[in-house]
DSSP file (Angstrom, degrees, kcal/mol; ACC not computed):
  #  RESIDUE AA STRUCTURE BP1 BP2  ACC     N-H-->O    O-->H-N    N-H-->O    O-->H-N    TCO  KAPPA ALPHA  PHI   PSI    X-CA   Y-CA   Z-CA
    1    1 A X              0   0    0      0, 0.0     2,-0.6     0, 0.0     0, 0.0   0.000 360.0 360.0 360.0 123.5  -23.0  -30.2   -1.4
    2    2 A X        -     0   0    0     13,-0.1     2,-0.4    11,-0.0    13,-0.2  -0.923 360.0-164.6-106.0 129.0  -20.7  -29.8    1.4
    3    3 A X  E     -A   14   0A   0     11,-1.6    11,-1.0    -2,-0.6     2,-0.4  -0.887   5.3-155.9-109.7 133.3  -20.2  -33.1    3.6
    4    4 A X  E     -A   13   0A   0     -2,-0.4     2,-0.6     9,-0.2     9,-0.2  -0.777  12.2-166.7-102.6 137.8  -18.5  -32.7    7.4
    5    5 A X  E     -A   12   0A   0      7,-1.6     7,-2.7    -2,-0.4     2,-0.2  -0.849  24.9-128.6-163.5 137.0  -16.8  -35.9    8.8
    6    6 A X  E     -A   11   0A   0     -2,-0.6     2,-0.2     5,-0.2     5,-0.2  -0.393  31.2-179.3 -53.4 110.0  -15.8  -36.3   12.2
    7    7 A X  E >  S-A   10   0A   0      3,-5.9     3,-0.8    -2,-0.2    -2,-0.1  -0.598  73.1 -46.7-123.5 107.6  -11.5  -37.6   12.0
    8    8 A X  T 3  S-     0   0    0     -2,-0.2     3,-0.1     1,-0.2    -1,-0.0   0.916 121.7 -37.1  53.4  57.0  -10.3  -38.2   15.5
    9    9 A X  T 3  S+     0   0    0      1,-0.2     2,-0.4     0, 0.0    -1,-0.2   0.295 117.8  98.4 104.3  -9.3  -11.7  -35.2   16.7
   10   10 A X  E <   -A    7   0A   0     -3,-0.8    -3,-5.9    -5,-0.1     2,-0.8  -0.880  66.2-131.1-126.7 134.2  -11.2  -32.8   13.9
   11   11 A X  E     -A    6   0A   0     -2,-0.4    -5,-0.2    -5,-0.2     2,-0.2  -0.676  20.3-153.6 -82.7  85.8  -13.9  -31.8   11.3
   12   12 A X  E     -A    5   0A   0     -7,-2.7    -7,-1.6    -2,-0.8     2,-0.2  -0.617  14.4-137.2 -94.2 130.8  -12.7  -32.0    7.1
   13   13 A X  E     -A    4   0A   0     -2,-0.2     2,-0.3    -9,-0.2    -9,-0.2  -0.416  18.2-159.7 -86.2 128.7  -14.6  -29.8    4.9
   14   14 A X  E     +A    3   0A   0    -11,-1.0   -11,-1.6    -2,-0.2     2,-0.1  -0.836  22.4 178.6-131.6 104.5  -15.4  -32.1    1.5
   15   15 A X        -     0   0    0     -2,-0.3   -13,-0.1   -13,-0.2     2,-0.1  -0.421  32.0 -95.3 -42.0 129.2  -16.1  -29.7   -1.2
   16   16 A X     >  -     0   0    0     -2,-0.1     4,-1.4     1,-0.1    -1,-0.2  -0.410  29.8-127.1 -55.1 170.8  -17.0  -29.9   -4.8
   17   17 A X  H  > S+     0   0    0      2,-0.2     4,-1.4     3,-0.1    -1,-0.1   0.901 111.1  48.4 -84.0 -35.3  -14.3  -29.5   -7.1
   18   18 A X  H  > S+     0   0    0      1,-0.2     4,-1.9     2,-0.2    -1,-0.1   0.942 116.6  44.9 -24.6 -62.8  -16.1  -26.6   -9.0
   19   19 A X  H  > S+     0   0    0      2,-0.2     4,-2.7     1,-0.2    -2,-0.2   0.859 112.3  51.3 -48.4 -53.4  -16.8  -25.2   -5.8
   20   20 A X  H  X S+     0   0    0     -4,-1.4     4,-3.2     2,-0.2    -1,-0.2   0.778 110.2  50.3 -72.1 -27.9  -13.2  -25.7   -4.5
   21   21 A X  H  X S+     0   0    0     -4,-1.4     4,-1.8     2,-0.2     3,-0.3   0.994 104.3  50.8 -57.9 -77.4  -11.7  -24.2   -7.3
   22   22 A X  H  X S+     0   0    0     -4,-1.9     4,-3.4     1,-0.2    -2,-0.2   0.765 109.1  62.3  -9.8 -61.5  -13.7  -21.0   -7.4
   23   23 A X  H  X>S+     0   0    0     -4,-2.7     4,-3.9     1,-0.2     5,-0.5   0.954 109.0  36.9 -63.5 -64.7  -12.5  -21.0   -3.6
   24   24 A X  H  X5S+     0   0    0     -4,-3.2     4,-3.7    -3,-0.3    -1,-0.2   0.982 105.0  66.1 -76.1 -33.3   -8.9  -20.8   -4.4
   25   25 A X  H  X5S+     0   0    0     -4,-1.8     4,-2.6     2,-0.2    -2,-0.2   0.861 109.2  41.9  10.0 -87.0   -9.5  -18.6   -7.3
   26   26 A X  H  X5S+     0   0    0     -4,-3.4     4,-3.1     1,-0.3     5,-0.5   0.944 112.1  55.0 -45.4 -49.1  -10.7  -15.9   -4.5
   27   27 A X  H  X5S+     0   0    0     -4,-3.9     4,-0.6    -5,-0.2    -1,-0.3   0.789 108.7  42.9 -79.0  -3.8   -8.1  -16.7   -2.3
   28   28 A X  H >X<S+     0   0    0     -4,-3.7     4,-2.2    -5,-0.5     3,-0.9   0.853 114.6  55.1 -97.0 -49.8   -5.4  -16.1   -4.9
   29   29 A X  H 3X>S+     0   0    0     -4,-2.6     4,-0.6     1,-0.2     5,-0.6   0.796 112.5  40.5  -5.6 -66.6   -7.3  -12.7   -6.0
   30   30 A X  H 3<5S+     0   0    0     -4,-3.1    -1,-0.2     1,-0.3     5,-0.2   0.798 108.3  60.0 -93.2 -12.8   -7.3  -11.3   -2.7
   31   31 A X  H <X5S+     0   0    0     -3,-0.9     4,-3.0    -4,-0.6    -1,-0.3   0.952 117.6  35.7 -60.7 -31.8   -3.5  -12.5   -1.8
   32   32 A X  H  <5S+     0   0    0     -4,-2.2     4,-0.3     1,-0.2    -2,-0.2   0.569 113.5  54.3-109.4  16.4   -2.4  -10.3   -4.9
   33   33 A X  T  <5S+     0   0    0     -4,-0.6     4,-0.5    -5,-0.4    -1,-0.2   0.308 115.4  44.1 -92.8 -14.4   -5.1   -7.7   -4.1
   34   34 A X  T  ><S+     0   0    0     -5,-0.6     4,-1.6    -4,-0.2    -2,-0.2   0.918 111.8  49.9 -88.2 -65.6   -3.2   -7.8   -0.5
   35   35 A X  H  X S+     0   0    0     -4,-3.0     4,-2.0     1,-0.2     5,-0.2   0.903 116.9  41.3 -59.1 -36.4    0.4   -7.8   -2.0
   36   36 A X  H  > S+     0   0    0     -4,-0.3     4,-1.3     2,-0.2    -1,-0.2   0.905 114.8  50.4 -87.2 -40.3   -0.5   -4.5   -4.4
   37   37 A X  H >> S+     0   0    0     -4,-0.5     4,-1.1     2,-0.2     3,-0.6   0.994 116.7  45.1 -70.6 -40.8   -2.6   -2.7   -1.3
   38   38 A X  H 3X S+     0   0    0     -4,-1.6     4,-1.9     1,-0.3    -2,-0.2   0.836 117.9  42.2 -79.3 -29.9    1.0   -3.5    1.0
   39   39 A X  H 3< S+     0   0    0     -4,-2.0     4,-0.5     2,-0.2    -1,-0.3   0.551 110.6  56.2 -97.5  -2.0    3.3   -2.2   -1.9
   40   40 A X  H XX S+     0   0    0     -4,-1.3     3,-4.5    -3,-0.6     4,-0.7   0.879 112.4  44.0 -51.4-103.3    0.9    1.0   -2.6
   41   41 A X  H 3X S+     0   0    0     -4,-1.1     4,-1.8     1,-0.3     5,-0.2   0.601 112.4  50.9 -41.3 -37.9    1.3    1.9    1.0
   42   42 A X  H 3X S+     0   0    0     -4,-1.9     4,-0.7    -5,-0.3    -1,-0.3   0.854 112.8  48.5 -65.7 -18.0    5.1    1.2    0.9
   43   43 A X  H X> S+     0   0    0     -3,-4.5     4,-2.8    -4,-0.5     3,-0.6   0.896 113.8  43.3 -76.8 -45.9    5.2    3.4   -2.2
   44   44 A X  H 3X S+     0   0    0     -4,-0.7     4,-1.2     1,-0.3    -2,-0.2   0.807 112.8  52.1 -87.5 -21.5    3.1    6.4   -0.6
   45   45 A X  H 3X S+     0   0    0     -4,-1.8     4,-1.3     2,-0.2    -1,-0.3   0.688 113.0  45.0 -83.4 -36.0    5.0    6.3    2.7
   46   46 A X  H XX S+     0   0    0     -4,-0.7     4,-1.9    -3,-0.6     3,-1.1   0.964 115.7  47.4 -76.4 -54.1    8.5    6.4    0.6
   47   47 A X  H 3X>S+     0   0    0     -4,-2.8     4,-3.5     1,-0.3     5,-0.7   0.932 105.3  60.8 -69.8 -26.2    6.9    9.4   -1.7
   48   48 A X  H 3X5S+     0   0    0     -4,-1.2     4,-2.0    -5,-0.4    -1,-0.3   0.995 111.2  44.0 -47.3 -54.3    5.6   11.5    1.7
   49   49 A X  H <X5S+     0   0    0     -4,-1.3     4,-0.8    -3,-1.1    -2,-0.2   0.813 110.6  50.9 -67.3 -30.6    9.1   11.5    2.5
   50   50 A X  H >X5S+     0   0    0     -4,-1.9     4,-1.8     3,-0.2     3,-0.9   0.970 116.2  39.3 -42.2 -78.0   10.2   12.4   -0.8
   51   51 A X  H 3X5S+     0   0    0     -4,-3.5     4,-3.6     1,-0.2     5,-0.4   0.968 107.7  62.6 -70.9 -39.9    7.8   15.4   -1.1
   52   52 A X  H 3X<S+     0   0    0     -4,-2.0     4,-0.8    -5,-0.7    -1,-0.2   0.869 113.0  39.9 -55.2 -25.8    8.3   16.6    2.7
   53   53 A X  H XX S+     0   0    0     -3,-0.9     4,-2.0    -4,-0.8     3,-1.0   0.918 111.9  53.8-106.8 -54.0   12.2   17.1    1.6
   54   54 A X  H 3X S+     0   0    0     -4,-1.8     4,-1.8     1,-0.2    -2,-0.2   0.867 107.7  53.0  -9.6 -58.0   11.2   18.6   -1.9
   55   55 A X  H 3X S+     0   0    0     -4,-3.6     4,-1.8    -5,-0.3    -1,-0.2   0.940 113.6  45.7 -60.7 -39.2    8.9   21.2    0.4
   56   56 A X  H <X S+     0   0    0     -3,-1.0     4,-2.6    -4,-0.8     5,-0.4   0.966 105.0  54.8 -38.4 -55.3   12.1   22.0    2.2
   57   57 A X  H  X S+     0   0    0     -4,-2.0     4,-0.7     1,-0.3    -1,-0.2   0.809 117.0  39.4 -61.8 -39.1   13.9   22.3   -0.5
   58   58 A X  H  X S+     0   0    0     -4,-1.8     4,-1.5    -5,-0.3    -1,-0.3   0.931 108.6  55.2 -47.9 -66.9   11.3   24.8   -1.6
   59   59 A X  H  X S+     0   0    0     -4,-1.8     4,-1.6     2,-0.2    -2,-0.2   0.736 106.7  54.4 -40.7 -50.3   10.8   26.4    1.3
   60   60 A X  H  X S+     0   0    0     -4,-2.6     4,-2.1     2,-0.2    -1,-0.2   0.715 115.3  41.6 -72.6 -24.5   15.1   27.1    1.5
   61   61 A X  H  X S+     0   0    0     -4,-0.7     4,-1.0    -5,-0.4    -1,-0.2   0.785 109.4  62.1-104.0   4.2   15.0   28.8   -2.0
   62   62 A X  H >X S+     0   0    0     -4,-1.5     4,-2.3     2,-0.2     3,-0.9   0.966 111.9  41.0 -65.2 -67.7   11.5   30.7   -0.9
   63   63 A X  H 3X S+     0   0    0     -4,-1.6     4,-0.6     1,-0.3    -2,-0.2   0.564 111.8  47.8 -63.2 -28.0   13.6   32.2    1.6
   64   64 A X  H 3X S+     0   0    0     -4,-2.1     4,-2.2     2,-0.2    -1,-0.3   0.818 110.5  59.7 -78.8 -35.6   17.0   33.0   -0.4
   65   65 A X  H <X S+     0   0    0     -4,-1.0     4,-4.0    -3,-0.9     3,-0.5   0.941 106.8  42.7 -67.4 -74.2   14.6   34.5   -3.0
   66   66 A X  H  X S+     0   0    0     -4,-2.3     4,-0.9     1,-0.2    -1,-0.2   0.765 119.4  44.8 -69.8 -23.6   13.1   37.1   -0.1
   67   67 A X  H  X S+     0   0    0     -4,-0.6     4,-1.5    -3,-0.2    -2,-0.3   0.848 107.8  56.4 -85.2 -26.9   16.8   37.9    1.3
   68   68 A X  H >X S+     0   0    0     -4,-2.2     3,-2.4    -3,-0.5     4,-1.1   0.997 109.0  43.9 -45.7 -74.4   18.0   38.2   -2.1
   69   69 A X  H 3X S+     0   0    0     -4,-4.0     4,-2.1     1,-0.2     3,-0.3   0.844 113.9  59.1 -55.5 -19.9   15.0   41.4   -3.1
   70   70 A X  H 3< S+     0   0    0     -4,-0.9     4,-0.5    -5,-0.3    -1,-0.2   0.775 107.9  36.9 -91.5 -11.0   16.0   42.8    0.4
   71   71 A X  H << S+     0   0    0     -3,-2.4    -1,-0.2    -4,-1.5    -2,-0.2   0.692 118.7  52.1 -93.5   7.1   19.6   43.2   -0.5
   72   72 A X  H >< S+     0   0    0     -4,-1.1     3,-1.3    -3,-0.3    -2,-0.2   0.935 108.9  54.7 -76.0 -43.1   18.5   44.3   -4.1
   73   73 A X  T 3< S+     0   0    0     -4,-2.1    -1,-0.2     1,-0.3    -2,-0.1   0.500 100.7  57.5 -76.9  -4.3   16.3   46.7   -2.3
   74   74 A X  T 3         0   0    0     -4,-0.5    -1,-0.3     1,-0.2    -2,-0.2  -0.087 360.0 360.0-104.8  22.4   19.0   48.4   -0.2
   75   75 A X    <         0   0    0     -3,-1.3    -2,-0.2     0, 0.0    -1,-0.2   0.348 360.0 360.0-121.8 360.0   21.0   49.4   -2.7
């Protein structure tokens, strides 16, 4: 049963205590299902940068690799 009363202008929610419980329950659930989605994203944002200089890094010894067989191949 939820009851409203008017106090000087402002409306207070009276709850059960079952009810009210359950209620913060959720709301601490979805605060630390909120803190783990904000540190996932900080995580994948760090390792994007991570792998984008790893692909360089790739990318640099792709390239010494193919000047390397072309001086192999001129002598």
């Amino acid at each position: 049963m939820v009851v409203t009363e008017a106090l000087g202008g402002a409306a207070q929610v009276i709850l059960p205590e079952a009810l009210a419980s359950k209620l913060s329950l959720l709301i601490t659930i979805f605060q630390a299902l909120g803190g783990l989605i904000i540190l996932y994203i900080i995580l994948m944002i760090i390792r994007m940068f991570w792998v984008r200089k790893q692909s360089k890094k790739i990318n640099q010894i792709s390239e010494n690799i193919e000047k390397i067989k072309k001086h192999l191949k001129i002598k």
